[in-house]
TIVO-2410 file (N, C-alpha, C; in nm, 3 decimals):
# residues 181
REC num residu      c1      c2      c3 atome chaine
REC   1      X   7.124  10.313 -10.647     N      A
REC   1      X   7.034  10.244 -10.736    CA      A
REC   1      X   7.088  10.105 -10.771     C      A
REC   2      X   7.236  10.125 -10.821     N      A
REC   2      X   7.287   9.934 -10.828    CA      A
REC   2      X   7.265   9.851 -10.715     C      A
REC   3      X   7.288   9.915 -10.541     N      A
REC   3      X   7.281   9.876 -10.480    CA      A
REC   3      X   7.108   9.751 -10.440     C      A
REC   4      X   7.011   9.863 -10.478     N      A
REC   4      X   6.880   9.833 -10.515    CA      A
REC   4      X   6.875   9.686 -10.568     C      A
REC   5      X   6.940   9.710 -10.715     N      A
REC   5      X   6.902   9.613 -10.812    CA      A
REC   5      X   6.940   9.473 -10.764     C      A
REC   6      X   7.075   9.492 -10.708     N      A
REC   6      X   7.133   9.358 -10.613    CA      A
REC   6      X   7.049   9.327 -10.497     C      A
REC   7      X   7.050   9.345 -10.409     N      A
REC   7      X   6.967   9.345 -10.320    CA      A
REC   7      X   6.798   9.289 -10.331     C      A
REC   8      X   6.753   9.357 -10.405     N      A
REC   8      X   6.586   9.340 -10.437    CA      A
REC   8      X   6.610   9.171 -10.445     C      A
REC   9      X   6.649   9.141 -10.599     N      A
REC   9      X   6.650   8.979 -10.604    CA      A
REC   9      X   6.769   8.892 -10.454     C      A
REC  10      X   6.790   8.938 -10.432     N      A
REC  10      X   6.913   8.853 -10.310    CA      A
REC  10      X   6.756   8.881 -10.189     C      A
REC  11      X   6.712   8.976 -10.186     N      A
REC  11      X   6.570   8.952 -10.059    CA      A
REC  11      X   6.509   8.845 -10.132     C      A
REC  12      X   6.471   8.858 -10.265     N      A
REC  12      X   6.331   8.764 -10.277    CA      A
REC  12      X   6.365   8.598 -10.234     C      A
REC  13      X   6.504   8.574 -10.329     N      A
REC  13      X   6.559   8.444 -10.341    CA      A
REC  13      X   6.601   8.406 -10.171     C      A
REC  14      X   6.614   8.527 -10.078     N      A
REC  14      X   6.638   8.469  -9.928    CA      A
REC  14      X   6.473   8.447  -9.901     C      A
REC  15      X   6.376   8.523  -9.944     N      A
REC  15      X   6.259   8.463  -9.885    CA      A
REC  15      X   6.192   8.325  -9.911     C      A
REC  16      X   6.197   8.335 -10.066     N      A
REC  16      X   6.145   8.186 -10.120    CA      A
REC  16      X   6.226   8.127 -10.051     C      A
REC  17      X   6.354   8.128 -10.042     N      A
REC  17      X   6.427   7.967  -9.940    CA      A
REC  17      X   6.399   7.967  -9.840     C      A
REC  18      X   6.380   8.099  -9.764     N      A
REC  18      X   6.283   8.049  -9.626    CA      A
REC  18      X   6.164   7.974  -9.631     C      A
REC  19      X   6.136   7.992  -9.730     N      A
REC  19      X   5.966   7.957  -9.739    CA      A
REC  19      X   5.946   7.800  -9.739     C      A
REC  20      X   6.067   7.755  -9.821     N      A
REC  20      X   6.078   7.659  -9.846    CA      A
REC  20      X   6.142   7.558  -9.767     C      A
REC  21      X   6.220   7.599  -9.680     N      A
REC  21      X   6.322   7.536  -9.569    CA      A
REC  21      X   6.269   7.543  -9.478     C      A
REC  22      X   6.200   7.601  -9.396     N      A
REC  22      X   6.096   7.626  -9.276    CA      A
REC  22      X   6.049   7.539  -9.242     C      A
REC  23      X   5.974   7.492  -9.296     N      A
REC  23      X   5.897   7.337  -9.253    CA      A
REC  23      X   6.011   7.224  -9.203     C      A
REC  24      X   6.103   7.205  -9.265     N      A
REC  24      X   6.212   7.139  -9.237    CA      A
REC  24      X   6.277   7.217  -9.149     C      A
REC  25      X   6.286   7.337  -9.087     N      A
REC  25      X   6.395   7.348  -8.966    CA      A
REC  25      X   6.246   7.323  -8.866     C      A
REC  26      X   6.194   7.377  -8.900     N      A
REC  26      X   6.054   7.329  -8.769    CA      A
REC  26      X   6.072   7.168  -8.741     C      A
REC  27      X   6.050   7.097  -8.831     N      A
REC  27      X   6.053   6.956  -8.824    CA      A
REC  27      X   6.167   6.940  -8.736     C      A
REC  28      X   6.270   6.970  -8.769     N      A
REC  28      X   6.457   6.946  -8.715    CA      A
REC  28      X   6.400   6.979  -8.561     C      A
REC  29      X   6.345   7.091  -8.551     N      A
REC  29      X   6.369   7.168  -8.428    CA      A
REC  29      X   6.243   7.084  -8.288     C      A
REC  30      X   6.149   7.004  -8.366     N      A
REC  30      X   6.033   6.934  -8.351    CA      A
REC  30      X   6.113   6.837  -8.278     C      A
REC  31      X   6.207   6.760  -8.348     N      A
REC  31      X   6.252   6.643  -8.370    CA      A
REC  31      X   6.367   6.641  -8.216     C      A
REC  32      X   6.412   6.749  -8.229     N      A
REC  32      X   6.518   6.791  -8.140    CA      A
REC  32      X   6.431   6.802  -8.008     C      A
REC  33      X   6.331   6.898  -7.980     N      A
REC  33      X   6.288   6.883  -7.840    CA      A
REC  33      X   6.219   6.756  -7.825     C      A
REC  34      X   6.193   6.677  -7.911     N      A
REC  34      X   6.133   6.499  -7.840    CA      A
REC  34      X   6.244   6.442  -7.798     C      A
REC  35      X   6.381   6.443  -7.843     N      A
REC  35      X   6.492   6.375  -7.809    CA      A
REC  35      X   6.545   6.463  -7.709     C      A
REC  36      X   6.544   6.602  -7.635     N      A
REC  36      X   6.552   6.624  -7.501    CA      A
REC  36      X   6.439   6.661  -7.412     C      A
REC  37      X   6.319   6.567  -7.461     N      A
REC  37      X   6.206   6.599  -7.373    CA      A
REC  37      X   6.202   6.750  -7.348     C      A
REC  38      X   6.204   6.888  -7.424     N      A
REC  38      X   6.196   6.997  -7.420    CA      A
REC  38      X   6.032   7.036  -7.431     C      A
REC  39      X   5.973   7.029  -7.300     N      A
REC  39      X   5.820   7.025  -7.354    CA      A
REC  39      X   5.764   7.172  -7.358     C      A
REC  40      X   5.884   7.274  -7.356     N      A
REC  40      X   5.856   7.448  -7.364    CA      A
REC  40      X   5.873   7.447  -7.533     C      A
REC  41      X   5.949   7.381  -7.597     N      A
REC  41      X   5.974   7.353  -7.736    CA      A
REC  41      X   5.862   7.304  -7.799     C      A
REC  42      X   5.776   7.201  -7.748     N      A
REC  42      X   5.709   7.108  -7.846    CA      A
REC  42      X   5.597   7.225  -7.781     C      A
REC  43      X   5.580   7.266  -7.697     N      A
REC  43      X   5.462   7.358  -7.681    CA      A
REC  43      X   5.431   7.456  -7.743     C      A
REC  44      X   5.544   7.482  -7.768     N      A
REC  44      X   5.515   7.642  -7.891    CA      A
REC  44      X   5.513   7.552  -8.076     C      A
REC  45      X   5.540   7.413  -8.090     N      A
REC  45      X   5.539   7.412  -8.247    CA      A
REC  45      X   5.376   7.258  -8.226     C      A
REC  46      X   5.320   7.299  -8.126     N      A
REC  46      X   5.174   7.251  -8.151    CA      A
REC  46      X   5.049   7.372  -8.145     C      A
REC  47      X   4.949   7.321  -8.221     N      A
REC  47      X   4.866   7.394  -8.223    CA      A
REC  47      X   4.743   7.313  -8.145     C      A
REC  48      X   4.701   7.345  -8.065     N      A
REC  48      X   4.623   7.196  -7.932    CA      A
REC  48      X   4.487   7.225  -8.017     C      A
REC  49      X   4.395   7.310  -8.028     N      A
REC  49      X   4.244   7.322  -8.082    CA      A
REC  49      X   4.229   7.222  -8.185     C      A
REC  50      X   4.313   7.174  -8.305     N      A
REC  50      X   4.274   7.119  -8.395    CA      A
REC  50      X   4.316   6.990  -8.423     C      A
REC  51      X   4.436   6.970  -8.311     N      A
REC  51      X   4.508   6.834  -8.287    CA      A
REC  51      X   4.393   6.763  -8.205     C      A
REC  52      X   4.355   6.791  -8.078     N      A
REC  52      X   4.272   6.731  -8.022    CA      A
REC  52      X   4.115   6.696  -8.093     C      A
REC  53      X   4.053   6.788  -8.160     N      A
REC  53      X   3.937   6.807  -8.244    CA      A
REC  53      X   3.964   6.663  -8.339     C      A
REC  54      X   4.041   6.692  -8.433     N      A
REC  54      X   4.081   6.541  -8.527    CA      A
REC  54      X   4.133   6.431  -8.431     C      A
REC  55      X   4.202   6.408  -8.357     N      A
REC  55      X   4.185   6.282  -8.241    CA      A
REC  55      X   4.092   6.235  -8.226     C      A
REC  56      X   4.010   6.343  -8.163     N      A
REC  56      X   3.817   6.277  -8.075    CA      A
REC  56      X   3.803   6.237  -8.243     C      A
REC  57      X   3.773   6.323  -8.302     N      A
REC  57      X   3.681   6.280  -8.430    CA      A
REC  57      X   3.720   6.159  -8.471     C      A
REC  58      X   3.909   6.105  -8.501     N      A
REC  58      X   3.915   5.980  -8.535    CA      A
REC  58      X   3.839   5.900  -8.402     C      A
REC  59      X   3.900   5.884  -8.348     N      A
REC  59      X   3.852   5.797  -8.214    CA      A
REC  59      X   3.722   5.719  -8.205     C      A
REC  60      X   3.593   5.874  -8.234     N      A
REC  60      X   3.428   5.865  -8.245    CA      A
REC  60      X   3.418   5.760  -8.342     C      A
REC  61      X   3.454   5.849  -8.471     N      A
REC  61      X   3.459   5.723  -8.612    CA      A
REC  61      X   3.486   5.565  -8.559     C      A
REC  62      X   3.637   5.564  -8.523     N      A
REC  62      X   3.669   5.408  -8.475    CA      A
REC  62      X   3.563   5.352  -8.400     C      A
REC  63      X   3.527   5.405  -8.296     N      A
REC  63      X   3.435   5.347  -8.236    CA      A
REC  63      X   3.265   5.339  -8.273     C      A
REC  64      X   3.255   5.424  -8.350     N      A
REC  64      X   3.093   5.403  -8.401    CA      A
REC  64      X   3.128   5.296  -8.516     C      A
REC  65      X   3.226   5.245  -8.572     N      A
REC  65      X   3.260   5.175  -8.661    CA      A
REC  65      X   3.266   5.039  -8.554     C      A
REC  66      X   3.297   5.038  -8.529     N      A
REC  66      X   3.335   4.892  -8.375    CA      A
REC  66      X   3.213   4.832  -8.355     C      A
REC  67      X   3.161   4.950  -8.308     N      A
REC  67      X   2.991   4.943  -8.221    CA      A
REC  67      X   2.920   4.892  -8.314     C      A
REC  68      X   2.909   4.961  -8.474     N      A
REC  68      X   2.771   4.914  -8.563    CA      A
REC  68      X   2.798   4.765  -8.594     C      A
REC  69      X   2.953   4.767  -8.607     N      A
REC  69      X   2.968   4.582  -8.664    CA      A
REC  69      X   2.922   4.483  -8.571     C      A
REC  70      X   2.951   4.517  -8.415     N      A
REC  70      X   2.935   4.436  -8.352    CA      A
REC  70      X   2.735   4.455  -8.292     C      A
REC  71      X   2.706   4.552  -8.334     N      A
REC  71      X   2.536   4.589  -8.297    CA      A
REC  71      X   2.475   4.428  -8.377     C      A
REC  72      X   2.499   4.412  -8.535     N      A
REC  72      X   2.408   4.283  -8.599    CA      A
REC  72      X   2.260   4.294  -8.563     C      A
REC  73      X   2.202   4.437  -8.587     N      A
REC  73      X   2.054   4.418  -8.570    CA      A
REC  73      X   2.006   4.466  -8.428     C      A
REC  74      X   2.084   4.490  -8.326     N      A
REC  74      X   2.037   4.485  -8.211    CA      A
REC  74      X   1.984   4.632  -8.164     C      A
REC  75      X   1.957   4.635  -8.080     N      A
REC  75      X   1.855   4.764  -8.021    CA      A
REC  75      X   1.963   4.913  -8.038     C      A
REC  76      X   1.941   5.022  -8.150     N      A
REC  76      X   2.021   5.134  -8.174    CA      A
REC  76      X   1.999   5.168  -8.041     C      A
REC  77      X   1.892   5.194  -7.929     N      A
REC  77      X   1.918   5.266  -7.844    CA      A
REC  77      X   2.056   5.226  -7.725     C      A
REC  78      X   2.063   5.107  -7.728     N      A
REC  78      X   2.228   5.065  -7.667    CA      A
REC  78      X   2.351   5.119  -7.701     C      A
REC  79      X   2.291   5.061  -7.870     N      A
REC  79      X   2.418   5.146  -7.954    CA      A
REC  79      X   2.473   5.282  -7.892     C      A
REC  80      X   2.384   5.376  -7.896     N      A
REC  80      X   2.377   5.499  -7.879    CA      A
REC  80      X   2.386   5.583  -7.720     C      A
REC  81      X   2.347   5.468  -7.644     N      A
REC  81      X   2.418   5.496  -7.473    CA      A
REC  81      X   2.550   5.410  -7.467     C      A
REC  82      X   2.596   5.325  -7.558     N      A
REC  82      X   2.727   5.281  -7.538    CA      A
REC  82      X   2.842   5.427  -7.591     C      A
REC  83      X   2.797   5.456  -7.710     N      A
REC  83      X   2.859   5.554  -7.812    CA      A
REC  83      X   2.896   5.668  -7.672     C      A
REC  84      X   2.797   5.709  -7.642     N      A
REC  84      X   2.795   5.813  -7.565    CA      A
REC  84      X   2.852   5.824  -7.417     C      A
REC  85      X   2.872   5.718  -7.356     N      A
REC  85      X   2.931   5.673  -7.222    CA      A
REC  85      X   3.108   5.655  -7.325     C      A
REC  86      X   3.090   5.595  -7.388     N      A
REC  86      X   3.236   5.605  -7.465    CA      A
REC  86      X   3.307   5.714  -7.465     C      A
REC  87      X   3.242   5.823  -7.541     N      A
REC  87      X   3.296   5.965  -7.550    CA      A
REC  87      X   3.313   6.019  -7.404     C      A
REC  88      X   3.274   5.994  -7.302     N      A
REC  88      X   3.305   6.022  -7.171    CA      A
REC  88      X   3.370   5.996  -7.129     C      A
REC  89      X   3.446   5.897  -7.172     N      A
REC  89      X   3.609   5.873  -7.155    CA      A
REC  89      X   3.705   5.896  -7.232     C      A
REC  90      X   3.663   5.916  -7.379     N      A
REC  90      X   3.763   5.933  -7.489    CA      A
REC  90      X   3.789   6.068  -7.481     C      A
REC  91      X   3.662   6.188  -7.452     N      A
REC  91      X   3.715   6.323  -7.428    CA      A
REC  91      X   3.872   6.354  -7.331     C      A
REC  92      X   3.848   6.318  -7.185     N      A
REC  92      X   3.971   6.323  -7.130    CA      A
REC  92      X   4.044   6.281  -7.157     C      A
REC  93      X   4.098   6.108  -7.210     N      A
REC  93      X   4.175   6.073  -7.319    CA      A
REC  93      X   4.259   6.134  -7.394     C      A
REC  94      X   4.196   6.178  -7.440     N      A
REC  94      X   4.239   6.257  -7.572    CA      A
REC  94      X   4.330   6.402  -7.532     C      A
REC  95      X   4.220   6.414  -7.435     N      A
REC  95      X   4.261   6.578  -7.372    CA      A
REC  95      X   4.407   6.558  -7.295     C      A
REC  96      X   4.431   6.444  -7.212     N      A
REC  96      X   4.564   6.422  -7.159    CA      A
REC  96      X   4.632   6.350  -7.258     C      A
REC  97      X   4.620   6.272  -7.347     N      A
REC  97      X   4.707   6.254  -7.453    CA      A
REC  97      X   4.771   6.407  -7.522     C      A
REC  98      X   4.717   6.457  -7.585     N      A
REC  98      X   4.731   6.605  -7.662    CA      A
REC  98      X   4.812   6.703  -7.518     C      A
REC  99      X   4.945   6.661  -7.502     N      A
REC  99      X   4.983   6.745  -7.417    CA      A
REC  99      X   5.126   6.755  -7.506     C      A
REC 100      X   5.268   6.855  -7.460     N      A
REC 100      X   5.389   6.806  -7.533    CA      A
REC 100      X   5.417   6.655  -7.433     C      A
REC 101      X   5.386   6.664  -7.295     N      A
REC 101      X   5.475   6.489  -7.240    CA      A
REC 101      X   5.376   6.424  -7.342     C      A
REC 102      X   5.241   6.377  -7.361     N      A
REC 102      X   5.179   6.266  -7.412    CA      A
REC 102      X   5.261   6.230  -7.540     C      A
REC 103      X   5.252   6.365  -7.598     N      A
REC 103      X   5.291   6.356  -7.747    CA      A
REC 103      X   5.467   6.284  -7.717     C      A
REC 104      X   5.523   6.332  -7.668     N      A
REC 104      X   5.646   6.328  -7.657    CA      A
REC 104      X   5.659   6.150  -7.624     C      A
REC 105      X   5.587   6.118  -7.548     N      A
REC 105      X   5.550   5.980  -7.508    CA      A
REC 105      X   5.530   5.887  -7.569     C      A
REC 106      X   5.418   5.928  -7.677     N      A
REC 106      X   5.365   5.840  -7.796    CA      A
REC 106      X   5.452   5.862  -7.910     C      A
REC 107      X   5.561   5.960  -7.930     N      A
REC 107      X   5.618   5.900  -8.029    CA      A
REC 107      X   5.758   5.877  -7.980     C      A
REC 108      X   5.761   5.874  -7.848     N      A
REC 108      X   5.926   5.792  -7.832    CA      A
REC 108      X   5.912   5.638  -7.849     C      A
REC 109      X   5.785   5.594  -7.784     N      A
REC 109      X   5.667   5.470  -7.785    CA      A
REC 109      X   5.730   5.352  -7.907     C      A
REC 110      X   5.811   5.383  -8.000     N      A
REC 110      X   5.837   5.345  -8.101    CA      A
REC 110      X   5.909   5.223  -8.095     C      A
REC 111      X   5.867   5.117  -8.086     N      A
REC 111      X   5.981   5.033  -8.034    CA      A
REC 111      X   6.035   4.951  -8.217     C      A
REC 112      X   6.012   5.041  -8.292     N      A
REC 112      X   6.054   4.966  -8.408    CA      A
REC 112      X   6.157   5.059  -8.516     C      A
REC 113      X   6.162   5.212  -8.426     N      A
REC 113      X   6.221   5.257  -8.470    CA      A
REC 113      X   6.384   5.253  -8.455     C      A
REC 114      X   6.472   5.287  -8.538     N      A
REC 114      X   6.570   5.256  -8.543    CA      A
REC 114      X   6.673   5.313  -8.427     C      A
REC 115      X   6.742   5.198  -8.381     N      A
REC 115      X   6.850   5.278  -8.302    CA      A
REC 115      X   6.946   5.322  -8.324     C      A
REC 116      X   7.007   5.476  -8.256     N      A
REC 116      X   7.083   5.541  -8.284    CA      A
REC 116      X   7.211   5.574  -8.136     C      A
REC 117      X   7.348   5.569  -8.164     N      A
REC 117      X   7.390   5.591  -8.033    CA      A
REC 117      X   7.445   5.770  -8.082     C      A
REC 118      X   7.391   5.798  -7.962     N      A
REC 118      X   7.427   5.955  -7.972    CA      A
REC 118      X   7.596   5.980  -7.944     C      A
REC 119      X   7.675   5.874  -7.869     N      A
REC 119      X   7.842   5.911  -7.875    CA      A
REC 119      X   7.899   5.793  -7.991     C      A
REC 120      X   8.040   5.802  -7.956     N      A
REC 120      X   8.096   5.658  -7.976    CA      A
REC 120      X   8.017   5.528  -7.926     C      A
REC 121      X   8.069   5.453  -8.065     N      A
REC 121      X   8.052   5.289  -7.989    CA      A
REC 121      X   8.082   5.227  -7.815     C      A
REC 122      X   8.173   5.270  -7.794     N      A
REC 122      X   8.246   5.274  -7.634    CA      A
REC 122      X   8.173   5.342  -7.566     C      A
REC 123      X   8.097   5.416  -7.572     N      A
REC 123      X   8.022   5.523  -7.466    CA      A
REC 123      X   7.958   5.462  -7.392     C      A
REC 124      X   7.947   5.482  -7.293     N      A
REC 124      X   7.808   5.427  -7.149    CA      A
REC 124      X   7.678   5.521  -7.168     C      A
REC 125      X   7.676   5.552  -7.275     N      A
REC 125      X   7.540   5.660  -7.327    CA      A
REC 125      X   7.442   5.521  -7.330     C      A
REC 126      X   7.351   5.567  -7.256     N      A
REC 126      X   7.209   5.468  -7.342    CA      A
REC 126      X   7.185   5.529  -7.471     C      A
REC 127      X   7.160   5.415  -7.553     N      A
REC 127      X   7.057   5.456  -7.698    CA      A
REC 127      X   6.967   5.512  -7.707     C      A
REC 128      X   6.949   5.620  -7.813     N      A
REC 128      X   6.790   5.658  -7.842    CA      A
REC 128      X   6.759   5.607  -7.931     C      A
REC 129      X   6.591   5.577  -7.908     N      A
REC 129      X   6.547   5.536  -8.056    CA      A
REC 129      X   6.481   5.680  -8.137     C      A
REC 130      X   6.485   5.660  -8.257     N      A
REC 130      X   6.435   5.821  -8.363    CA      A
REC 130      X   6.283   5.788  -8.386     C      A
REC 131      X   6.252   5.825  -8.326     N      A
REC 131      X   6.088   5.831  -8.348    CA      A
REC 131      X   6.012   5.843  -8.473     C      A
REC 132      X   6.165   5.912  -8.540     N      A
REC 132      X   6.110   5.951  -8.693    CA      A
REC 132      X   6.204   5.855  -8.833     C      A
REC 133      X   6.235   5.747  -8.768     N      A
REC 133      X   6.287   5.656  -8.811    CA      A
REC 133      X   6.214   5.643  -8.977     C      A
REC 134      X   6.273   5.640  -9.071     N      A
REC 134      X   6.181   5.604  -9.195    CA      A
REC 134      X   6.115   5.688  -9.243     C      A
REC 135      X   6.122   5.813  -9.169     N      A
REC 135      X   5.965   5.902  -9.237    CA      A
REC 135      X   6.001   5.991  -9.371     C      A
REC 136      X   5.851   6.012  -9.418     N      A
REC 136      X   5.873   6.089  -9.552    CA      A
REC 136      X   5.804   6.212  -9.516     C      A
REC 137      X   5.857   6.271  -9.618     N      A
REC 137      X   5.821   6.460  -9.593    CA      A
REC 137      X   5.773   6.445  -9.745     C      A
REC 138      X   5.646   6.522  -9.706     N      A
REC 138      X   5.562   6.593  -9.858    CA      A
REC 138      X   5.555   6.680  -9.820     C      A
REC 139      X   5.495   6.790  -9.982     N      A
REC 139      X   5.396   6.911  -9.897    CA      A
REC 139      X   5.258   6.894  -9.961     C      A
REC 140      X   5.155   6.871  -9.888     N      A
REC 140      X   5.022   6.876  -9.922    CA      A
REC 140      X   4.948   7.018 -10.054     C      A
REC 141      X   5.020   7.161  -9.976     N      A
REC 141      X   4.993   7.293 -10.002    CA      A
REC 141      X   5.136   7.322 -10.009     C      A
REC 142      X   5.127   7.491 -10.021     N      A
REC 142      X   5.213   7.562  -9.946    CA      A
REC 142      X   5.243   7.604  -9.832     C      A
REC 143      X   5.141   7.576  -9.742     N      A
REC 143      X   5.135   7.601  -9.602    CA      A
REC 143      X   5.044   7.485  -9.552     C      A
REC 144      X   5.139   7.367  -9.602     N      A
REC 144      X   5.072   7.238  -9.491    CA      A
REC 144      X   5.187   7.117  -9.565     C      A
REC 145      X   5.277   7.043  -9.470     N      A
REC 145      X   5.342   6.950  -9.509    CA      A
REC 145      X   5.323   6.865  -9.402     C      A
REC 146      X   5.296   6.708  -9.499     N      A
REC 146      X   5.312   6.584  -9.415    CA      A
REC 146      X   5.447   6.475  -9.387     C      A
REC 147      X   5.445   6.462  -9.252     N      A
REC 147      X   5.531   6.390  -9.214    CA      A
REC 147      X   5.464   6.234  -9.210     C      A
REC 148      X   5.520   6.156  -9.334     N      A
REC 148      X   5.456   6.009  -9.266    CA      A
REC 148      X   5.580   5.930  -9.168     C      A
REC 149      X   5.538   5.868  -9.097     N      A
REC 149      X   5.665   5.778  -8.998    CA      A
REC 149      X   5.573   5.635  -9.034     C      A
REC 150      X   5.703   5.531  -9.070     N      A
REC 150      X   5.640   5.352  -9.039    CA      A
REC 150      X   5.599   5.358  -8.951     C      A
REC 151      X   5.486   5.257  -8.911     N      A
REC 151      X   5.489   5.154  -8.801    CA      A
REC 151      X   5.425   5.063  -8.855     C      A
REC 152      X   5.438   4.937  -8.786     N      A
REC 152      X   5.426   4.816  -8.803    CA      A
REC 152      X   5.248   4.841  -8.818     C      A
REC 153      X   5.182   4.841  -8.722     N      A
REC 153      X   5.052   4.856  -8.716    CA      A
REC 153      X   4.984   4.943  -8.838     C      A
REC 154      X   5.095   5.047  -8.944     N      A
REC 154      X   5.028   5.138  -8.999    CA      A
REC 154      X   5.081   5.242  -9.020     C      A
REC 155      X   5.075   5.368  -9.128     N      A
REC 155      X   5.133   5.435  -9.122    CA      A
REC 155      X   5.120   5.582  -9.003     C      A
REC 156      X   5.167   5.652  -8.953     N      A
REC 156      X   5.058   5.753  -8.885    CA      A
REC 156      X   5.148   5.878  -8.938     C      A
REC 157      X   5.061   5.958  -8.968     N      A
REC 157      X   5.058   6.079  -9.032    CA      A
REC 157      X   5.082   6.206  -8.975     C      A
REC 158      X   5.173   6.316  -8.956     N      A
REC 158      X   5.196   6.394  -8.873    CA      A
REC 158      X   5.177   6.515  -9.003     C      A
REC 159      X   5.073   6.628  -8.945     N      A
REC 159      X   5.033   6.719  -9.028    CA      A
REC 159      X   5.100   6.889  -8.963     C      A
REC 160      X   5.140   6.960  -9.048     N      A
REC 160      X   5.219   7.066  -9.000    CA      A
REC 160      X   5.149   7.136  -9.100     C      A
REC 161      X   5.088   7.260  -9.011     N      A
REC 161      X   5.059   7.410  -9.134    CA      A
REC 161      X   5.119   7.518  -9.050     C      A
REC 162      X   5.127   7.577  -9.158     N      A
REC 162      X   5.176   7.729  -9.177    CA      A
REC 162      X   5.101   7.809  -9.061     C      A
REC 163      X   5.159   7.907  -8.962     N      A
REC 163      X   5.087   7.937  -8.885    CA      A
REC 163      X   5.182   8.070  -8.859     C      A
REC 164      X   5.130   8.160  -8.968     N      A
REC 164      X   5.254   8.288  -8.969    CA      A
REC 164      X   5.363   8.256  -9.069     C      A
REC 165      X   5.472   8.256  -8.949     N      A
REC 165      X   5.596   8.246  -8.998    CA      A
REC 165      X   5.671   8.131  -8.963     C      A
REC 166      X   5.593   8.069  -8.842     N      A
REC 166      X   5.592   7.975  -8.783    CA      A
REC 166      X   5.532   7.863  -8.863     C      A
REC 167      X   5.567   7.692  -8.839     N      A
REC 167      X   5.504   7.561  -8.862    CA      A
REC 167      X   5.479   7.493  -8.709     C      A
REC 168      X   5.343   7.453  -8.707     N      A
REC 168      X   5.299   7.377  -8.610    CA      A
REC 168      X   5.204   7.277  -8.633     C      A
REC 169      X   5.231   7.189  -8.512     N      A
REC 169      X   5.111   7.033  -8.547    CA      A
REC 169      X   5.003   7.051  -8.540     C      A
REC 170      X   4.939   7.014  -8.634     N      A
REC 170      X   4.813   7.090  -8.618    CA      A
REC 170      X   4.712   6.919  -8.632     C      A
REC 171      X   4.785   6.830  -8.674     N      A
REC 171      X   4.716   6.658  -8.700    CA      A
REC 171      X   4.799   6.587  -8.688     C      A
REC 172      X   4.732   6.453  -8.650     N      A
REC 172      X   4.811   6.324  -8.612    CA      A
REC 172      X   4.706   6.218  -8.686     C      A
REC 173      X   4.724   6.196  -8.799     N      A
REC 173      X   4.630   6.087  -8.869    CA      A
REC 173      X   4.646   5.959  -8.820     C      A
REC 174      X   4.605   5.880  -8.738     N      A
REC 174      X   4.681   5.746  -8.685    CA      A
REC 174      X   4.601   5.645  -8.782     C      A
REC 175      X   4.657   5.502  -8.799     N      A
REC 175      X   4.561   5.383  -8.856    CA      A
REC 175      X   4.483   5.318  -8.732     C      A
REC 176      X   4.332   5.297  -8.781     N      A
REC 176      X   4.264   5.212  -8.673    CA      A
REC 176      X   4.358   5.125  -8.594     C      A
REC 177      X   4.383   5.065  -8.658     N      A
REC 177      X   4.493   4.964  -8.545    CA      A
REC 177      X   4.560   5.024  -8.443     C      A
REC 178      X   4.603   5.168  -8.470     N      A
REC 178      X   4.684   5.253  -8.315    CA      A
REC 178      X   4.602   5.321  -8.244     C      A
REC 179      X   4.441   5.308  -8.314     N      A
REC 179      X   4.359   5.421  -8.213    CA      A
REC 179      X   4.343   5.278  -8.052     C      A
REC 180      X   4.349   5.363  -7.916     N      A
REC 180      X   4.338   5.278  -7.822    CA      A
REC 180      X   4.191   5.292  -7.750     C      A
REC 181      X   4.169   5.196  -7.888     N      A
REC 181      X   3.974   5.179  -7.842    CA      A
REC 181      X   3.986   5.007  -7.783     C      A
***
């Protein structure tokens, strides 16, 4: 029965700190397969259905936003075969972006992030740059934390929920300025 009494609180207090540290070893562990291109790693901590879904959707937005400014009155039916010949390219786009190489791609892409040498000063190691140079960690929920990273162009937003026991990407909020319309 003492044994019980110890134990019971030593489980709960190991769970809440899981609960709470998780997102951050996911992140670590995130962070770790972009810096050895591990794309069996970044494949299991994405979730592709809802990453790609919010992409197209920003993308559509950007571009029906593009299209109406530059329309000034002119014939919606253009509008609306431009819009649509658009999405015929932004679908695959999107679809080969949303891979672990794309992803892995677009945020090594960073040319403002900070450099780091992985040995000694003396080493013949090339530099990496940290993709996650600057970024801040919130938690939105309890089962959803944001990663913001600088960039010059804007901030872009990396969204992680709860998925079990597991954390995976589930969004990539970019600023108009990085969508490649």
């Amino acid at each position: 029965m003492k044994a019980l009494k110890f134990l019971l609180p030593l489980l709960l207090v190991s769970l809440l700190a899981y609960a709470l540290l998780s997102p951050y070893l996911a992140l670590h562990q995130f962070k770790t397969a972009l810096d050895n291109k591990d794309t069996v790693v970044l494949d299991s901590r994405i979730n592709y259905p809802p990453l790609r879904d919010s992409l197209k959707s920003q993308m559509r937005n950007a571009l029906a936003s593009k299209l109406a400014s530059r329309s000034n009155g002119r014939s919606e039916a253009f509008a609306s075969l431009g819009m649509g010949l658009a999405m015929m390219v932004i679908e695959p786009m999107v679809d080969s972006m949303v891979s672990p190489q794309g992803l892995a791609g677009m945020m090594r892409d960073n040319p403002h992030a900070a450099s780091r040498s992985p040995d000694k000063a003396g080493s013949d190691a090339p530099s990496k740059t940290d993709p996650f140079a600057g970024a801040t960690t919130h938690y939105r929920s309890w089962d959803q934390l944001d990663v913001v990273v600088p960039r010059p162009e804007g901030n872009i937003s990396l969204v992680f929920k709860r998925d079990t026991l597991r954390w995976k990407l589930t969004d990539i909020l970019l600023p108009a300025s990085a969508l490649p319309l």
